[in-house]
C-alpha positions as CSV (number, residue, x, y, z in Angstrom):
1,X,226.6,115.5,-18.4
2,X,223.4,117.5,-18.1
3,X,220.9,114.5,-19.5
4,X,223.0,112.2,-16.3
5,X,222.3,114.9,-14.1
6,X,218.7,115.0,-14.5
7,X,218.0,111.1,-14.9
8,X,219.8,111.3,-11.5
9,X,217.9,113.9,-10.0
10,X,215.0,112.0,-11.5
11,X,215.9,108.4,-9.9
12,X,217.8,109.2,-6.8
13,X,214.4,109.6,-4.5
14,X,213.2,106.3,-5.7
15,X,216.6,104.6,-4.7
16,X,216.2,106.0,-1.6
17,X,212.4,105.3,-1.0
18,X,213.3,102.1,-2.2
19,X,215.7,101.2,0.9
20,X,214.2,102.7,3.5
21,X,211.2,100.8,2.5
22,X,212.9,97.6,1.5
23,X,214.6,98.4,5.7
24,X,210.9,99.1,7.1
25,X,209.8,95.9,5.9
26,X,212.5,94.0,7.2
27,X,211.8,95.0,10.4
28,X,208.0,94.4,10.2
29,X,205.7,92.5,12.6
30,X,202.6,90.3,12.2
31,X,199.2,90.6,14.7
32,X,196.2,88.1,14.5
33,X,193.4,87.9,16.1
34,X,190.6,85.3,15.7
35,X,186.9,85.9,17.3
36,X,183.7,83.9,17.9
37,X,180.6,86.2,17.8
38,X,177.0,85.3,18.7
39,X,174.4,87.9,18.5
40,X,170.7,86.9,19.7
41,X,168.1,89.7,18.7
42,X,164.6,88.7,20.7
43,X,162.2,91.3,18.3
44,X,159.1,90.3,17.1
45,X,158.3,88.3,14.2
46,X,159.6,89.3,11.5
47,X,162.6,91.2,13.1
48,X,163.8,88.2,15.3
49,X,167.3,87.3,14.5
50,X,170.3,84.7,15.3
51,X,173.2,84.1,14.1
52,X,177.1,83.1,14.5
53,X,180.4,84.0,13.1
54,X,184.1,83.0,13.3
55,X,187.0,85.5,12.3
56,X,188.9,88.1,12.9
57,X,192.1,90.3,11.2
58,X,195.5,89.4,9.9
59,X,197.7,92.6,10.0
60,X,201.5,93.0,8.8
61,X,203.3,96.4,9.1
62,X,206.7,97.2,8.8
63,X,209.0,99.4,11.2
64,X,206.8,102.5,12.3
65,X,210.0,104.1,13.4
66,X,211.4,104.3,10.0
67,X,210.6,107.6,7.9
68,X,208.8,105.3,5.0
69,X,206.6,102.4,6.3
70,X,203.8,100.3,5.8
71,X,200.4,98.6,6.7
72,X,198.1,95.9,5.5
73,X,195.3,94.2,7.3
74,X,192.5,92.0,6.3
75,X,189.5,91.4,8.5
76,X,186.8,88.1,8.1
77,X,183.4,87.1,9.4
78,X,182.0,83.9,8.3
79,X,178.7,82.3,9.0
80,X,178.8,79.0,11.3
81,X,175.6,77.2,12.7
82,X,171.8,77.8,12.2
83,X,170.5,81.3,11.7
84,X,167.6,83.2,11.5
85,X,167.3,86.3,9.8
86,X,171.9,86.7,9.6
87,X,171.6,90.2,8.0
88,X,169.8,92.1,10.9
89,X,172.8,91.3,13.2
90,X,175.3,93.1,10.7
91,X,177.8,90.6,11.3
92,X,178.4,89.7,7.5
93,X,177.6,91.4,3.7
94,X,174.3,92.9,3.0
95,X,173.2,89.8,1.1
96,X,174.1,87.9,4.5
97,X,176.7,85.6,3.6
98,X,180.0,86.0,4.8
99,X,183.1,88.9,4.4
100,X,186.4,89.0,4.1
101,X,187.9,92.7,3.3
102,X,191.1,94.8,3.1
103,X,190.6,97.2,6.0
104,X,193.6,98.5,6.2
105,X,196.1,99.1,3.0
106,X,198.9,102.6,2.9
107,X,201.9,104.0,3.0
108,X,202.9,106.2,5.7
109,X,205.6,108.8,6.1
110,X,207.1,109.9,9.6
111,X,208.8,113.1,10.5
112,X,209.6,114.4,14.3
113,X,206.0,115.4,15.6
114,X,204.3,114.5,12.4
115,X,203.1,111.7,10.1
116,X,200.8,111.2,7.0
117,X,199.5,108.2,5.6
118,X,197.9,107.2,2.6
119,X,195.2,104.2,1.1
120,X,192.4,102.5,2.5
121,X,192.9,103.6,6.4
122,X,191.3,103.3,9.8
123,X,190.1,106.2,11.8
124,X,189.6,107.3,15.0
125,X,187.0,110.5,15.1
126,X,184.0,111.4,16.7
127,X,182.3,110.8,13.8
128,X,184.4,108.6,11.5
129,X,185.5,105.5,13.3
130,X,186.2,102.4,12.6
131,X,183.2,100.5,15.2
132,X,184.2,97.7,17.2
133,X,181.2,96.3,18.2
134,X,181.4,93.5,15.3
135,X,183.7,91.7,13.6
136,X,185.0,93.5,10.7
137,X,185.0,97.4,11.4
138,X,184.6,100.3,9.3
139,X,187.4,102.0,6.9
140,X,188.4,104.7,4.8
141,X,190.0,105.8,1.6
142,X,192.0,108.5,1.4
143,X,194.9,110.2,3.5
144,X,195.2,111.4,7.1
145,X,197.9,113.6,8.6
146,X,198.9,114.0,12.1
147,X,201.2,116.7,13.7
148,X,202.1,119.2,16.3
149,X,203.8,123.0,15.0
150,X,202.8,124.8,18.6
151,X,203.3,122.6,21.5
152,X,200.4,121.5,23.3
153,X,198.4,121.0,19.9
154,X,197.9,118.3,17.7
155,X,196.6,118.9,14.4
156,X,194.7,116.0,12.6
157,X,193.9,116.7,9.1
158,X,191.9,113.6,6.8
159,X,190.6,113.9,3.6
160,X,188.5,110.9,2.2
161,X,187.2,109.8,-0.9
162,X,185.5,106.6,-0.5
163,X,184.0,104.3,2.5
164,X,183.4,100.7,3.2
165,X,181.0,99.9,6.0
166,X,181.4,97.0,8.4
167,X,178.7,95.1,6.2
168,X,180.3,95.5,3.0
169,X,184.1,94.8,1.1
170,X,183.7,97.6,-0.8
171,X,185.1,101.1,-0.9
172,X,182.1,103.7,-2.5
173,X,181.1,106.9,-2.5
174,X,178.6,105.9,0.3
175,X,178.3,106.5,3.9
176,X,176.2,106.1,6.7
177,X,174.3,108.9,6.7
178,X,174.0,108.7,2.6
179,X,176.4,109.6,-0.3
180,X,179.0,111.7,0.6
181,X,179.4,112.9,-3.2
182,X,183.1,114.5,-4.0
183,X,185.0,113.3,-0.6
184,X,184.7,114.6,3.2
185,X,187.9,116.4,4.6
186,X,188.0,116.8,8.3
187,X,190.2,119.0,10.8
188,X,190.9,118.1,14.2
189,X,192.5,119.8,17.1
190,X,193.6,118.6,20.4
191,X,194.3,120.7,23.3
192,X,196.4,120.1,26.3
193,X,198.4,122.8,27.8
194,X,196.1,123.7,31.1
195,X,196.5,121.4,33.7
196,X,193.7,118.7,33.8
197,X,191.6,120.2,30.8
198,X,191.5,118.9,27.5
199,X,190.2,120.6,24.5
200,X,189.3,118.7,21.5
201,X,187.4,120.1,18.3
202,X,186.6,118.7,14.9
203,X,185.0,120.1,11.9
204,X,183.5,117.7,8.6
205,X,183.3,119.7,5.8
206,X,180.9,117.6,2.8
207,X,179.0,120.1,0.8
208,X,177.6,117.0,-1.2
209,X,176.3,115.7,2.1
210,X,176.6,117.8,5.4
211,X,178.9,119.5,7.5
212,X,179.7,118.9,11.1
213,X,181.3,121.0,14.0
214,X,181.9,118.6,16.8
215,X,183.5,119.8,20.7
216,X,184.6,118.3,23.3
217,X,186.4,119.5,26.8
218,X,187.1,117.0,29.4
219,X,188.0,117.8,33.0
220,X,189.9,116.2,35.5
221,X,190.3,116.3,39.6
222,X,192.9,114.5,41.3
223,X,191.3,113.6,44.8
224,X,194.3,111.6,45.7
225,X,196.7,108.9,43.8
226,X,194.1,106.4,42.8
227,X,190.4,108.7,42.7
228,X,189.6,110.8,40.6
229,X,186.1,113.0,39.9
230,X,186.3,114.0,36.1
231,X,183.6,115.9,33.4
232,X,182.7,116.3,30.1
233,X,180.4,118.4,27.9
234,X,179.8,117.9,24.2
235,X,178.6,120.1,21.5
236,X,177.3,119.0,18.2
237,X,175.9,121.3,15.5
238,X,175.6,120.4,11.4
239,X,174.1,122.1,8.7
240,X,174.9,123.3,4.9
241,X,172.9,120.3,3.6
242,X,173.7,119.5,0.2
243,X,171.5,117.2,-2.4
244,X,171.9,113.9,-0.6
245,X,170.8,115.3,2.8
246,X,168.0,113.6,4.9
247,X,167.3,116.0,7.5
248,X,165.3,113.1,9.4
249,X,167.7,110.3,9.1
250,X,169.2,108.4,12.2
251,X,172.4,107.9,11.6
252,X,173.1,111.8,10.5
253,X,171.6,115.0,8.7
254,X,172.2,118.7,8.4
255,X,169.8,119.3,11.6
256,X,171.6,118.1,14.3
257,X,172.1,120.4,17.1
258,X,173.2,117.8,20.1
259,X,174.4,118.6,24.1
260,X,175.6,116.4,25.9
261,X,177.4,116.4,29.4
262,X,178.9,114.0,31.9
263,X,180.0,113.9,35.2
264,X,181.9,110.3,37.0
265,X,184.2,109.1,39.7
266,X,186.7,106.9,38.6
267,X,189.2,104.5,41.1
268,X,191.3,101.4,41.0
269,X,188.3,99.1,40.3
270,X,185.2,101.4,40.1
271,X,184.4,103.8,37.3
272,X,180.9,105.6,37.7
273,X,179.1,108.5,35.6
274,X,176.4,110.1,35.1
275,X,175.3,111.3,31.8
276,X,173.1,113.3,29.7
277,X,172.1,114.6,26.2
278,X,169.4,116.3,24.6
279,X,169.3,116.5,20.5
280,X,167.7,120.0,19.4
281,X,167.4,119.1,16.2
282,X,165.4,116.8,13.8
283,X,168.8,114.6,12.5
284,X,170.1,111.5,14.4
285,X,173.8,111.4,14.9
286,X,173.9,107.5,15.4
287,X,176.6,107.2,12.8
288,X,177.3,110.0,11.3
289,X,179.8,109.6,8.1
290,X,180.6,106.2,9.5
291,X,181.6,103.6,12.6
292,X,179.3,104.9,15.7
293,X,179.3,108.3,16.8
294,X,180.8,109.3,20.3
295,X,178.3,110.4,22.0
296,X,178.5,110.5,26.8
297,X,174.9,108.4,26.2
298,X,175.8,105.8,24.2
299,X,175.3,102.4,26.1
300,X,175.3,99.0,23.5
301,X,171.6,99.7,21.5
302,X,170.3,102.4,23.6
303,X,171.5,106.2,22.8
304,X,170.7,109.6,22.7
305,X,171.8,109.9,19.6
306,X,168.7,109.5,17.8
307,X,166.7,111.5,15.8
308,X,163.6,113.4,16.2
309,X,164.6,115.8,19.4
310,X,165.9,113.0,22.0
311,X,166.7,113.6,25.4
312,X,168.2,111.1,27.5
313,X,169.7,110.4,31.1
314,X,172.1,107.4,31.8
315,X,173.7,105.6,34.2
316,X,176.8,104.0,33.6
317,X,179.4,101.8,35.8
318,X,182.0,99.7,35.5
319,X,183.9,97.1,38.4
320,X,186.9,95.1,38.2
321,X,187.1,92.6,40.5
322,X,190.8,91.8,41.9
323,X,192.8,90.1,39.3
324,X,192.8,85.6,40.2
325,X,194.7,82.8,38.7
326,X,191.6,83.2,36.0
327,X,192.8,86.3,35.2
328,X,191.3,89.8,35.9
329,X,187.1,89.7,35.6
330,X,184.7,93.2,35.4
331,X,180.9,94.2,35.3
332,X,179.5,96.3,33.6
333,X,176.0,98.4,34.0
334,X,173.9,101.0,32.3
335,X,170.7,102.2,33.0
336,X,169.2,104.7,30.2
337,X,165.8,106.5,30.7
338,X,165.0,108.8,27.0
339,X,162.4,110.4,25.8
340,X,161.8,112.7,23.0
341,X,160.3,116.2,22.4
342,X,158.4,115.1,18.6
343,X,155.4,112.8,18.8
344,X,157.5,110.7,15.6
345,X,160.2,109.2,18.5
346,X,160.1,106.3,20.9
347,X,160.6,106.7,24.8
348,X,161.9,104.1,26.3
349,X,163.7,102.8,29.5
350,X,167.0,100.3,29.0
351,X,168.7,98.0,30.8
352,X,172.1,97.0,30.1
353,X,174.6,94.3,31.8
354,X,177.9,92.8,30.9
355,X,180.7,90.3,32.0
356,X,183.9,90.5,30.4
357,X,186.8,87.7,31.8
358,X,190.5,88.5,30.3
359,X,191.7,85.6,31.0
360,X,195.2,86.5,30.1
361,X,196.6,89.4,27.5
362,X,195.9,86.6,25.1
363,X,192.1,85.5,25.7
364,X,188.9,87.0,26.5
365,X,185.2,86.7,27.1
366,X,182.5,89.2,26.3
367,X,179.4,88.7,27.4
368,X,176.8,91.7,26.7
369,X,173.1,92.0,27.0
370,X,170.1,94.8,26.9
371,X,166.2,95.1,27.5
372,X,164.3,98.0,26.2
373,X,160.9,98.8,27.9
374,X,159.2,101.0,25.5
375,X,156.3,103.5,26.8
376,X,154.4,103.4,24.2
377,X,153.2,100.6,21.6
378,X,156.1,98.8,20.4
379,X,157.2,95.9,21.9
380,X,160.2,95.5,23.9
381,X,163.1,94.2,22.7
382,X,166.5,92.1,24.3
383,X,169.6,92.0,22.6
384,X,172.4,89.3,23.3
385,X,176.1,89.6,22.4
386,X,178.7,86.7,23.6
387,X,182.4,87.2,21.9
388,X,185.8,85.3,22.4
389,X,188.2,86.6,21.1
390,X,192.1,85.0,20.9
391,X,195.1,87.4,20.2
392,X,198.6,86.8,18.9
C-alpha cells in the first residue's frame, strides 16, 4: 500500500498537468502576419546599402486563461530583389542571407494576479525588448514572472541565460552591449496608486557584464475629455563593470549616467512633445542588453542615447487624419538637434517624416524616412524604410 501511495503521489501532478494542458491546447489560436520591408541607406561608398525582404511570424498559443498554457512563434525574413551591401540594413543573418528563428517557445503558469513563464521568451523592458523596427525581433532565454502581492504594484522578475539578436537564430551567451557571462536577472516595479502618476523602476543585475538602475515617472493632466498635457523624466545610471565591459561602447557600458525629460499635449488626432536628454557618462545606451533602449529622444536613427556625453533636444509629433473609406491615415515628425560634450562624438541636426495608412485592422503601410546634417566632417546621411504588413 505504501509503494501505490507514493507512485501516486509521484504521478498524480503529471496527470493533472497533463489535462489541463492537453484542455489549453484545445482551445488554442493561431496569428500570422506576413511583411514586405525595403530599407534604402544613402551613406557614402562603402556604407551604401539596399535591400528587400518578405516575412513575417506564425504564432500558436493555447488558452491563456487556463492555469497551464503555451506559446510558440517563429519569425522569417528572406531576401527578394537586387541588393547592395544586405547586412548593413540588419534585415537578415550576419552573413546576410536570410532567417528564419524560433522567437518565442515556453510554458506558462497562471494564478489570480500572477503568472511565470518559461523558454525562449519575448520581453518588454527598457532595456531588454524585443525591437520592432525589423522583421524578426529580439528574444530571450530564460523565465519571467509577473505579479501583484500589494495592490497598486506589479512586480516583474526575469532571469535570462541566453540571447538571440534580431540578426541571428541563435540563442548565446551574447548580447548587445557584449557577453553577458553567467545570465542577467532583472526586477521591475510598477506603480500606480496616486492619481495620474506612474512610477516605474527596473534594476539589471550582470556582474559578468554591467548593472543597470533604470526610472521612470510619467504624469498626467486631464484638461477636459479628449486633451491632455502629460510628463516624463527618466533616470539612467550603470556601473559594477565586470570583465566583458566596454565603458565606450554604444549600445551600453558600466558609465552610463543618462537624464532625460519630456513634456507633450496629446488630443483626438494630435500628439506633441518636447524632449530632452543629456548622457553624463562615457557609455551609450543604444541597446543595452538587447532590442532598443527606451529612451524620450529616440526618433528612427537619431538618439540621444549615444555615447561619449550626448545631449540632445527633440521635437516630436504625430496627426491622424479623420478616418475615410481608405481607412484611418497619420504623419508623423521629428526634429532632433544633439550635440556632445567629448571632442570623440558627432553633432548633428535630424530630420525625420513618416506616413503610415491602416487601411483596415488587417493591412497597413509604413512609410519612414530621416536626413542627418552633421556639423562637422562626415557626410550626411538619409535613411529610407517602406513596410506592408498583412495580419490574420
Amino acid at each position: 500500500m505504501k509503494t501505490k501511495s507514493a507512485i501516486a503521489a509521484i504521478v498524480y501532478p503529471y496527470i493533472l498537468l497533463s489535462s489541463s494542458l492537453t484542455e489549453a491546447m484545445r482551445d488554442g489560436r493561431v496569428e500570422t502576419e506576413g511583411k514586405v520591408f525595403t530599407y534604402d541607406i544613402d551613406k557614402p561608398t562603402p556604407n551604401d546599402a539596399y535591400a528587400s525582404a518578405v516575412g513575417g511570424y506564425l504564432k500558436y498559443s493555447s488558452d491563456t486563461n487556463k492555469t497551464i498554457y503555451v506559446g510558440i512563434r517563429f519569425h522569417a525574413s528572406l531576401p527578394i530583389g537586387a541588393n547592395t551591401n544586405p547586412l548593413k540594413t540588419a534585415l537578415f543573418d550576419n552573413d546576410g542571407d536570410g532567417l528564419v528563428v524560433n522567437s518565442e517557445a515556453y510554458i506558462g503558469w497562471r494564478g489570480e494576479d500572477r503568472s511565470l513563464k518559461m523558454g525562449n521568451l519575448m520581453l518588454n523592458t527598457p532595456m531588454m525588448n524585443d525591437d520592432t523596427t525589423r522583421i524578426v525581433p529580439w528574444s530571450y532565454q530564460g523565465l519571467l514572472y509577473t505579479g501583484k502581492t500589494i495592490p497598486n504594484l506589479k512586480v516583474q522578475l526575469a532571469h535570462v541565460i541566453n540571447i538571440r539578436s534580431h540578426t541571428s537564430s541563435e540563442y548565446t551567451k551574447e548580447s548587445a552591449s557584449g557577453e553577458i557571462g553567467d545570465s542577467v536577472t532583472m526586477l521591475g516595479l510598477h506603480y500606480n496608486g496616486i492619481d495620474d502618476l506612474n512610477l516605474h523602476g527596473y534594476y539589471y543585475y550582470d556582474p559578468d557584464l554591467y548593472s543597470t538602475l533604470f526610472l521612470q515617472t510619467d504624469y498626467q493632466y486631464k484638461l477636459d475629455e479628449e486633451q491632455i498635457l502629460c510628463a516624463s523624466i527618466q533616470y539612467v545610471d550603470s556601473g559594477d563593470g565586470g570583465e566583458f565591459a566596454d565603458s565606450e561602447g554604444k549600445n551600453g557600458g558600466d558609465d552610463i549616467r543618462l537624464m532625460a525629460a519630456r513634456l507633450g499635449y496629446n488630443s483626438e488626432n494630435l500628439n506633441i512633445s518636447l524632449n530632452y536628454s543629456q548622457n553624463f557618462g562615457l557609455s551609450g545606451i543604444v541597446k543595452g542588453y538587447g532590442g532598443l533602449t527606451k529612451v524620450h529622444t529616440t526618433s528612427m536613427i537619431a538618439n540621444g542615447r549615444g555615447n561619449y556625453k550626448p545631449e540632445t533636444w527633440m521635437i516630436k509629433m504625430l496627426y491622424e487624419l479623420p478616418a475615410t473609406t481608405w481607412g484611418v491615415s497619420e504623419f508623423g515628425f521629428n526634429y532632433t538637434r544633439t550635440k556632445t560634450h567629448d571632442v570623440r562624438g558627432s553633432q548633428f541636426d535630424a530630420h525625420y517624416l513618416h506616413f503610415k495608412q491602416k487601411f483596415n485592422n488587417k493591412v497597413s503601410l509604413f512609410l519612414r524616412y530621416e536626413s542627418f546634417d552633421y556639423l562637422d566632417e562626415r557626410a550626411d546621411e538619409k535613411y529610407l524604410r517602406l513596410i506592408f504588413a498583412y495580419r490574420l
